[in-house]
C-alpha positions as CSV (number, residue, x, y, z in Angstrom):
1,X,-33.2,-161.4,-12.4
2,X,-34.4,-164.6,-13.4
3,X,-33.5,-164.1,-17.2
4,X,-30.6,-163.6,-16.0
5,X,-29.7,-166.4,-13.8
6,X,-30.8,-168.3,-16.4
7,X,-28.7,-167.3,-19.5
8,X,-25.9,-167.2,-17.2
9,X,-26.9,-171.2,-16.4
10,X,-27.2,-172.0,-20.0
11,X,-23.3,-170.6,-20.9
12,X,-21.9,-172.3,-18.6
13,X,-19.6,-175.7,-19.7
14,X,-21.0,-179.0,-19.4
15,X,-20.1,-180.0,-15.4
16,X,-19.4,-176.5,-14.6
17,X,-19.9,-174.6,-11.4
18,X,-21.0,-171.2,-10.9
19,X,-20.9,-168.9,-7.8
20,X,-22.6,-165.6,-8.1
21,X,-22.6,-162.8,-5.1
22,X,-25.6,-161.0,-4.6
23,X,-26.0,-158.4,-2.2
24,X,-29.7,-158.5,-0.4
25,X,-31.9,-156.7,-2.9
26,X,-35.0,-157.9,-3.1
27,X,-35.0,-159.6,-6.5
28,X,-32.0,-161.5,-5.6
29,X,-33.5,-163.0,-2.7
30,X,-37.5,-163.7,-3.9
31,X,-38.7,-166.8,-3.0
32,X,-40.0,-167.0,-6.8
33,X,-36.2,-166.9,-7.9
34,X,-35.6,-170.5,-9.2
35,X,-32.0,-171.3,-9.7
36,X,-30.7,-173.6,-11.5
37,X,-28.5,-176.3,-10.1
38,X,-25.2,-175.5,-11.6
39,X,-24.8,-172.1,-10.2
40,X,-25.2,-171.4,-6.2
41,X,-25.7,-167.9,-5.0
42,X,-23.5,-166.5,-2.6
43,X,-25.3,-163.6,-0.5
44,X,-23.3,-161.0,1.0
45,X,-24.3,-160.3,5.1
46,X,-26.6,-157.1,5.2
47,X,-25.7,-153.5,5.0
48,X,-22.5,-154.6,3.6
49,X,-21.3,-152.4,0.3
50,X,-17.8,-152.6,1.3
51,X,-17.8,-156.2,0.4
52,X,-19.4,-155.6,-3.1
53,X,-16.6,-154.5,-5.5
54,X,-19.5,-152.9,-8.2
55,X,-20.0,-150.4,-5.1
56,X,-16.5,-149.3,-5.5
57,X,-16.8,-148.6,-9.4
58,X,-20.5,-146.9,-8.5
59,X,-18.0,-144.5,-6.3
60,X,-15.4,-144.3,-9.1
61,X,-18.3,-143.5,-11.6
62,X,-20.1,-140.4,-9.1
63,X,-16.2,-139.4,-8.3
64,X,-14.4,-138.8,-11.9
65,X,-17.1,-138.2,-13.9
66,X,-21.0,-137.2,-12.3
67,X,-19.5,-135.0,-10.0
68,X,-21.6,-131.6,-10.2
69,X,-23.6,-132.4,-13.0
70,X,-26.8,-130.6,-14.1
71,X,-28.6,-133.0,-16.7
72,X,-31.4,-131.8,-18.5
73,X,-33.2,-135.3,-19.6
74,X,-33.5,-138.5,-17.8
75,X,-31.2,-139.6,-21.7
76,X,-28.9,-137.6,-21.0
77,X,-27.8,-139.1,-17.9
78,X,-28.5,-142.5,-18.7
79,X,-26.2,-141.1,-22.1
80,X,-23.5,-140.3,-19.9
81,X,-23.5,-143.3,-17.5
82,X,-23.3,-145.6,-21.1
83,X,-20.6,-143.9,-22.1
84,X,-18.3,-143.8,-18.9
85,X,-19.4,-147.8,-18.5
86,X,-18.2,-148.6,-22.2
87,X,-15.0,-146.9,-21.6
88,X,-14.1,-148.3,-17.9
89,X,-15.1,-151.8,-19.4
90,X,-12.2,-151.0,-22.0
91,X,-9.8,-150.3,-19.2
92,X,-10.0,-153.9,-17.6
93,X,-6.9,-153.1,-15.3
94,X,-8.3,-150.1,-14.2
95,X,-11.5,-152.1,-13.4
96,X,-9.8,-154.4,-11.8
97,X,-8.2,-152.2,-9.2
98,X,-11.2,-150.6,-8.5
99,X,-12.8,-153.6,-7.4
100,X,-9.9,-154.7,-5.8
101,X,-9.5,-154.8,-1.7
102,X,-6.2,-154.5,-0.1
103,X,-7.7,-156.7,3.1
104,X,-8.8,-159.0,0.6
105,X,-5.5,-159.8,-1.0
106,X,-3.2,-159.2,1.8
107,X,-5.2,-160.8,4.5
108,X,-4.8,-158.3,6.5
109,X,-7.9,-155.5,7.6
110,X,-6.9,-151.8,8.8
């Protein structure tokens, strides 16, 4: 997590800002995580997936595509997992609407 944080911190523009959401896993929230001052971590409350849009592609991911599926090697599912990311991640609208919350963008919560 750290090499991560800090690439992110290094593409960022001169005088930029960045705000990443975390959920509560425990590399996110180590007290050996240094972050850098130009990006501020947002932690989502506990036990809280609904709020975490990746959950909802995780769900579209198990759903369409590793529904009832007998692997045979730890590659082949890690194989198959590659190639449904590659071509969601070519779909961005579809990505996008996956992520997306109806209470989020309407305001209002059913």
């Amino acid at each position: 997590m750290q090499f991560h944080i800090d690439g992110s911190s290094t593409q960022l523009m001169p005088r930029a800002h960045a705000m990443l959401q975390l959920d509560r896993a425990g590399w996110y929230t180590a007290e050996a995580l240094a972050v850098p001052k130009n990006i501020t971590p947002l932690l989502l409350p506990p036990r809280s997936p609904e709020l975490n849009p990746v959950e909802n592609v995780r769900q579209c991911m198990r759903q369409n595509r590793l529904t009832n599926c007998v692997f045979k090697t730890y590659d082949d599912i890690v194989g198959l997992c590659c190639e449904i990311w590659t071509k969601l991640i070519g779909r961005t609208w579809t990505l996008m609407s996956i992520g997306m919350r109806d209470w989020a963008t309407t305001g209002q919560v059913q």
